[in-house]
C-alpha positions in Angstrom: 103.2 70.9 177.8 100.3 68.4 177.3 98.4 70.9 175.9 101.3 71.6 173.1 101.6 68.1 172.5 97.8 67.4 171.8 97.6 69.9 169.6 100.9 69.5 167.4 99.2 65.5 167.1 96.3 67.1 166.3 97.6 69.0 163.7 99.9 66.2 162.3 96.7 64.1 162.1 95.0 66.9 160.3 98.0 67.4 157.7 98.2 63.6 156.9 94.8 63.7 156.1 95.0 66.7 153.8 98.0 64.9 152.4 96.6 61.9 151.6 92.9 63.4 150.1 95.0 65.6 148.2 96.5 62.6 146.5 93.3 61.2 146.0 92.8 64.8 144.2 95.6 63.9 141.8 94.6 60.7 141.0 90.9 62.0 140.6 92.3 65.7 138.6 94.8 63.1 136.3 91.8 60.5 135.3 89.9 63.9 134.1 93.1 65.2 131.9 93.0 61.9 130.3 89.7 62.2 129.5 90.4 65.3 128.3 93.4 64.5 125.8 91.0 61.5 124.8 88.2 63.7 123.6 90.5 66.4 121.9 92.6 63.8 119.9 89.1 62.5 118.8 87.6 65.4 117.9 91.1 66.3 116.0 92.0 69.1 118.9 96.0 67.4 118.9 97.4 70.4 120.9 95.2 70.3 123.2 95.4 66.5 123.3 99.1 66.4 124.0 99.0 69.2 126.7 96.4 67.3 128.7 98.2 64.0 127.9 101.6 65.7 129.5 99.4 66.6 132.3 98.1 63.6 133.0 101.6 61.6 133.5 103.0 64.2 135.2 100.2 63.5 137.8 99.4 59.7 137.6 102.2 57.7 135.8 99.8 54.8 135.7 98.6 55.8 132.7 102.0 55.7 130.9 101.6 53.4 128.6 98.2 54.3 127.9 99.9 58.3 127.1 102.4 57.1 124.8 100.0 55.4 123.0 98.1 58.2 122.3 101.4 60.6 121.8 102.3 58.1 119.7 99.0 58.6 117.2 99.6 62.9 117.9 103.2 62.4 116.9 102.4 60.3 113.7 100.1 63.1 112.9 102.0 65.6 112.9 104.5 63.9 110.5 107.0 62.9 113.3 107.4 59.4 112.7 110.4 58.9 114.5 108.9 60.0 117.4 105.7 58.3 116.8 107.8 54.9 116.5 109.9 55.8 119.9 106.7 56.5 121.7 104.5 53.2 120.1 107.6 51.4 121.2 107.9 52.5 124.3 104.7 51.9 125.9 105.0 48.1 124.2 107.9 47.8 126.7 105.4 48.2 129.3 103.2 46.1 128.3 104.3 43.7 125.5 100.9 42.4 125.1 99.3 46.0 124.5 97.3 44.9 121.4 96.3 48.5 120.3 100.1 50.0 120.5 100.4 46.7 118.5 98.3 48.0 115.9 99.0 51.6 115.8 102.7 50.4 115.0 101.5 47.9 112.2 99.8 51.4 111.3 102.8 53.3 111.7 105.0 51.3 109.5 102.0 50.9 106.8 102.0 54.3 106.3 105.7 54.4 105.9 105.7 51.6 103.4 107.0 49.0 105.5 104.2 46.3 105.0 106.2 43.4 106.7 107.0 45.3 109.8 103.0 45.9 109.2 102.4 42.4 109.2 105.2 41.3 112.0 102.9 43.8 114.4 99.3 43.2 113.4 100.1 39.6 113.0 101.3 39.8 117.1 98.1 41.3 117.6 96.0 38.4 116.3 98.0 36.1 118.2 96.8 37.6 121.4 93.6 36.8 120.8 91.7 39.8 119.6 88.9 39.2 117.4 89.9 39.0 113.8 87.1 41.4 113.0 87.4 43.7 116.0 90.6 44.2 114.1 89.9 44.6 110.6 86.6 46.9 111.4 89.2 49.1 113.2 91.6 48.8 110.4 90.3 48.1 106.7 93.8 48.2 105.4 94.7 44.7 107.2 92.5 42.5 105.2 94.1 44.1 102.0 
């Protein structure tokens, strides 16, 4: 009976451990997805993009806000504004001082001819302190 009861901790102990490096795994496998999405959206690879972007918060939801962000940019894309609003907005409610969502809406509503909800956002994002020019390097079309 002891002999049972060593080995059934043993393998508890042994399972735990697999458990917990396979999280590490996760963690490790949804950092490289990111990565991933982030280098296809650049190089314009937007399918590819959003399937490793899925990926990644199915893994690691840490990087929510950081996802619908980027799904937000895919979305706008494509031509699916509404969605590429719902996203931008989204991850703003994570993190209400997100200054690059704030931008990408001010984008968002540029393009759809909306210049004050333009403003209302990039003018939110100057407020936070980001460099005036950091911004208008990034985006020309403020300083018009």
């Amino acid at each position: 009976m002891f002999l049972k009861n060593c080995f059934l901790s043993l393998f508890m102990i042994a399972v735990l451990y697999c458990f917990s490096y396979a999280g590490d795994l996760t963690l490790q496998e949804a950092g490289n997805y990111y990565n991933e999405g982030y280098t296809a959206y650049k190089n314009g690879d937007i399918d590819k993009a959003a399937s490793s972007f899925q990926k990644t918060m199915l893994l690691d939801p840490s990087y929510r806000k950081y996802v619908l962000n980027n799904m937000g940019g895919i979305y706008a894309e494509r031509g699916e504004f509404d969605k590429a609003e719902e996203a931008f907005k989204e991850a703003l409610d994570l993190d209400p001082k997100y200054k690059t969502v704030l931008l990408n809406l001010g984008m968002l509503y540029s393009k759809l001819g909306d210049k004050a909800k333009a403003f209302e956002y990039w003018e939110k994002a100057l407020k936070l302190d980001m460099p005036k020019s950091f911004i208008v390097d990034e985006h020309p079309e403020i300083s018009k």
